[in-house]
C-alpha positions, 0 to 999 in steps of 0.5 A, spaced: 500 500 500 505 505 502 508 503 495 503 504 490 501 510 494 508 513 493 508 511 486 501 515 485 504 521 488 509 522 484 506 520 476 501 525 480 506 531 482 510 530 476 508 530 469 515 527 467 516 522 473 517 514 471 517 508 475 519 502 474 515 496 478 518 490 480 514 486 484 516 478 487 510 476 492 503 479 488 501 481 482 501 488 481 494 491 484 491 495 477 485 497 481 488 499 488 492 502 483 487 507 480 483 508 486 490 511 488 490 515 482 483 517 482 479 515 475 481 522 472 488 520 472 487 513 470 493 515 464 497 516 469 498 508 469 502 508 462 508 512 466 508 505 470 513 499 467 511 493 471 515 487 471 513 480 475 519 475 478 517 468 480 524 465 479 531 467 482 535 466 477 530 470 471 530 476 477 538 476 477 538 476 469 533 482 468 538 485 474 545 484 471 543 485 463 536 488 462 534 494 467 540 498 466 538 498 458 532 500 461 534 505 465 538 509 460 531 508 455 526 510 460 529 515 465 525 512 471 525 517 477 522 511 482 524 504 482 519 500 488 522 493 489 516 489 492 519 484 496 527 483 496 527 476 500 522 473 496 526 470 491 531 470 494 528 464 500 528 459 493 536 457 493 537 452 498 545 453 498 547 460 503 552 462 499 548 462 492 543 466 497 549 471 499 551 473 491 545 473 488 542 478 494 549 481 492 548 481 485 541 485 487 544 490 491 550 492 486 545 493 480 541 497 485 547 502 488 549 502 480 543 505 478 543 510 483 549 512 483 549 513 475 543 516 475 538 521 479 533 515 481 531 514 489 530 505 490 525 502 495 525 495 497 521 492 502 522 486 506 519 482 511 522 482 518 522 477 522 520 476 530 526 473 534 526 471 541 530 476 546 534 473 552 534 479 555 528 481 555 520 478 554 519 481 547 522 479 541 527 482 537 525 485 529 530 483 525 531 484 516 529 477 513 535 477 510 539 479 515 546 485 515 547 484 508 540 488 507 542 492 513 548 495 511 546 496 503 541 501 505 541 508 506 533 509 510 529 504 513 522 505 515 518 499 518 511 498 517 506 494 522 499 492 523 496 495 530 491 492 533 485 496 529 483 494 524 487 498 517 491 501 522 498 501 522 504 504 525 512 507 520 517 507 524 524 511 520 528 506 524 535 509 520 537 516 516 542 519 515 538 526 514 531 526 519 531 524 526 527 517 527 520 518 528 514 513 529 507 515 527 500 512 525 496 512 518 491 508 516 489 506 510 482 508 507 479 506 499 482 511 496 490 514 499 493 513 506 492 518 510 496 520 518 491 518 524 490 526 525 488 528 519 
């Protein structure tokens, strides 16, 4: 939801924006998309490219040899990658699994460092249990090699109400952390106190 509303936000912002989608758990969700857009700006969908990944090692060949070409063809101001550890939780050996994630990251600092674009991954965090203390430890489901590639984390979590969640910046460079609420309603996210 938080990256379908950042991608409707910029298509809508600013005329010129493209942005590459790349999803790896669920299909691309065209409706909620266009009810974050608003039908008046349907069109904006022709500005999105979608890409759709099932398998790792089709996912690291579109990331060593074909999103730098288009990169350079479609000038993408915003690459969401929905679901970075999907796929990579299809290779059984720990070390293939280290150099694909690897291999992701490096195309991702390429392109970010070659062209004006901003990247958003998510990932699933993971519950594990804290000797110290009675509550559990939330740690990245792919664990420091994901951690120490990322210049912002944010961390969304389901409240006990219903289409309300909690964002946490857990690190940056650049704002204090800050934690708040927002829901999620038919049309847009929206703050709690709004």
């Amino acid at each position: 939801q938080l990256c379908l509303q950042l991608a409707a936000n910029l298509l809508k912002t600013d005329s010129k924006a493209k942005v590459l989608f790349i999803c790896t758990q669920e299909r691309f969700s065209i409706d909620r998309m266009v009810s974050f857009l608003g039908d008046e700006n349907s069109s904006l969908l022709d500005r999105i490219h979608v890409e759709y990944f099932l398998d790792p090692e089709v996912e690291l060949h579109f990331f060593r040899f074909v999103i730098h070409n288009l990169m350079n063809e479609f000038k993408y101001s915003l690459i969401i990658y929905d679901g970075i550890a999907s796929n990579t939780r299809n290779i059984d050996n720990v070390f293939q699994k280290a150099e694909n994630l690897y291999n992701i990251l490096f195309s991702f600092r390429y392109i970010f460092l070659t062209h004006s674009v901003c990247v958003v991954l998510t990932n699933q965090i993971s519950d594990v249990p804290n000797d110290l203390e009675a509550e559990s430890i939330k740690v990245s489901a792919l664990g420091l090699t994901l951690e120490n590639n990322v210049n912002i984390k944010i961390q969304v979590e389901r409240c006990k109400i219903k289409n309300e969640r909690i964002i946490t910046l857990k690190k940056s460079l650049y704002t204090p952390l800050l934690s708040d609420r927002f829901i999620i309603s038919d049309k847009h996210l929206k703050g709690c106190c709004e």
